[in-house]
N, C-alpha and C positions, 0 to 999 in steps of 0.2 A: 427420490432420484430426479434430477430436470432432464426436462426436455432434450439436452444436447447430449447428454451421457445415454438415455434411452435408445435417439436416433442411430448413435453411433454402436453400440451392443447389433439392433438391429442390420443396419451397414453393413457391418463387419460381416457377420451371419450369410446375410445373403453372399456378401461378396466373396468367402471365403468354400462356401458351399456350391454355391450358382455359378458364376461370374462366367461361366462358359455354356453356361443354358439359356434356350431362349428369355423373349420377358416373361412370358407367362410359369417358365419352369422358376422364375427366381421370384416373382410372388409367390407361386407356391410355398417355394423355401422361406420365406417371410410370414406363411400365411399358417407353416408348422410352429413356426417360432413361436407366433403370437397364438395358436389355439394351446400352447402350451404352457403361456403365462395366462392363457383364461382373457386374453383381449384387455388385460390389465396394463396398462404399460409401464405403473411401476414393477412389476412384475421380467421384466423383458431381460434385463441383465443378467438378475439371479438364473434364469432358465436356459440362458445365451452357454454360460460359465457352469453350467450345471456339472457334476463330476461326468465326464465319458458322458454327454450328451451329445457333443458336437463332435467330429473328429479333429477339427483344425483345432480344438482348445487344447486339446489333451495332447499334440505332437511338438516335439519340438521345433515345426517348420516354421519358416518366415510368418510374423501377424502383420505386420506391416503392410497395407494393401501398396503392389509395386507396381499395377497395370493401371493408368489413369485415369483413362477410358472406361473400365471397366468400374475402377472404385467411384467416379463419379456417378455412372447410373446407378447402382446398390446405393448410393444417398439420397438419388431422384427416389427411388422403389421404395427405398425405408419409410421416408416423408410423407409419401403418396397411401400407403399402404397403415400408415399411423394416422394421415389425414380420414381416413374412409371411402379411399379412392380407387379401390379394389376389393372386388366381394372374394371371397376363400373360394378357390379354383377348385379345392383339397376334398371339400365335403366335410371336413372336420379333420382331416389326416393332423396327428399328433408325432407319428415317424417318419422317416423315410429313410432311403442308402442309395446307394449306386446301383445300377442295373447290372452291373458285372462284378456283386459278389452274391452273397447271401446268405444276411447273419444269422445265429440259432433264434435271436428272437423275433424273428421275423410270421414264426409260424404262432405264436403266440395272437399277433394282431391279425386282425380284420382286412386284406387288401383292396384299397381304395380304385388305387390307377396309377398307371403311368402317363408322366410328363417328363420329356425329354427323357435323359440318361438317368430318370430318377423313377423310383417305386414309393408309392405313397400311401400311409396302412394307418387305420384306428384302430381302438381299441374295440375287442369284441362285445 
């Protein structure tokens, strides 16, 4: 996979997950993405697109990132975060959700921490 198709899987990720968290809560979300492809970055896509991994992939909502502002930094973070310009905030967190639900597989994982509006969990 190059480099521009990686970035942008990434991107997306953040931006579609994050885009209303601070920066630290959207590396986090960059930093599940990539403990999830194992820091591989051909890896990044296939995990991005994963079946019901993401939520934004599996809805029929808008993908097309529509705030500017916001899709432009998620390509600063993606970059940044591919470059090795941010250590994992996560501890290794491999899930996370919203702070105002809470899925059944949630008891299964190990929880990490909260950042911003987000819960962040390894495996046990």
């Amino acid at each position: 996979m190059n480099t521009a198709n990686t970035l942008l899987c990434l991107a997306l990720n953040i931006y579609h997950e994050a885009r209303g968290e601070p920066e630290y809560g959207q590396i986090a979300v960059a930093s599940v993405t990539m403990n999830r492809a194992g820091w591989q970055t051909e890896n990044i896509c296939r995990e991005v697109y994963r079946e019901r991994q993401f939520s934004w992939t599996h809805s029929n909502a808008q993908r097309q990132p529509m705030e500017e502002k916001a899709w432009r930094k998620a390509k600063t973070l993606a970059a940044q975060v591919l470059n090795g310009e941010h250590k994992d905030p996560t501890d290794g967190a491999t899930h996370f959700h919203a702070s105002s639900i809470k899925p059944y597989w949630s008891r299964s994982f190990q929880k990490k921490m909260r950042i911003g509006r987000h819960i962040f969990y390894a495996e046990k």
